[in-house]
PLY file of the C-alpha trace (Angstrom):
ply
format ascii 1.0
element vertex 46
property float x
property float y
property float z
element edge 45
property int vertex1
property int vertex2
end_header
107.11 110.38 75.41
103.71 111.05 74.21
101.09 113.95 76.26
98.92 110.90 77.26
102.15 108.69 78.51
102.84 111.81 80.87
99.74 112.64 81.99
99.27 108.65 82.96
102.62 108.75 84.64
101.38 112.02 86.56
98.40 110.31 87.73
100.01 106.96 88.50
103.06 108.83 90.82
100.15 111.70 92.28
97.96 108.34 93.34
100.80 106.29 94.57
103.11 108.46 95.95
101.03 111.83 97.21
103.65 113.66 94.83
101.24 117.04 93.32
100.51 117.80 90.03
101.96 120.79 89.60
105.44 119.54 90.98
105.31 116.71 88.75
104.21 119.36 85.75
107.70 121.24 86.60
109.44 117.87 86.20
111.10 117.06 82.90
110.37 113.67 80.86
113.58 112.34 82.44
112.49 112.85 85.71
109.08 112.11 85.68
109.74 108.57 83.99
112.64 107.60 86.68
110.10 108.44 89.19
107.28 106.34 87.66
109.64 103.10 86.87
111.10 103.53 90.63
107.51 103.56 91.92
106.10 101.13 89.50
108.60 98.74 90.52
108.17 99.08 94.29
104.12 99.07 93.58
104.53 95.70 91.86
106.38 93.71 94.60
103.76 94.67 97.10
0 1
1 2
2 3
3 4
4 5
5 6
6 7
7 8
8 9
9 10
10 11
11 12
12 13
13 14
14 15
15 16
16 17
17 18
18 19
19 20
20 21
21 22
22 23
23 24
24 25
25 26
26 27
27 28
28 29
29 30
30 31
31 32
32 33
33 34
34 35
35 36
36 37
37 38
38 39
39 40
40 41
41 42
42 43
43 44
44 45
């Protein structure tokens, strides 16, 4: 995943979901991308 994928995803899950930052900065790529497709998917049926 690109920098600017990540940092998008960051923003996206610290917008939607409250999560901070500098959790999500701890995260690995994994986890940060099965936490933005879990969200994006809920975000889109509402």
């Amino acid at each position: 995943m690109s920098r600017q994928e990540r940092e998008n995803m960051i923003q996206f899950l610290n917008k939607v979901q409250g999560l901070t930052e500098r959790k999500l900065m701890m995260m690995t790529d994994e986890d940060i991308e099965h936490l933005y497709t879990r969200a994006y998917l809920l975000h889109e049926k509402v």
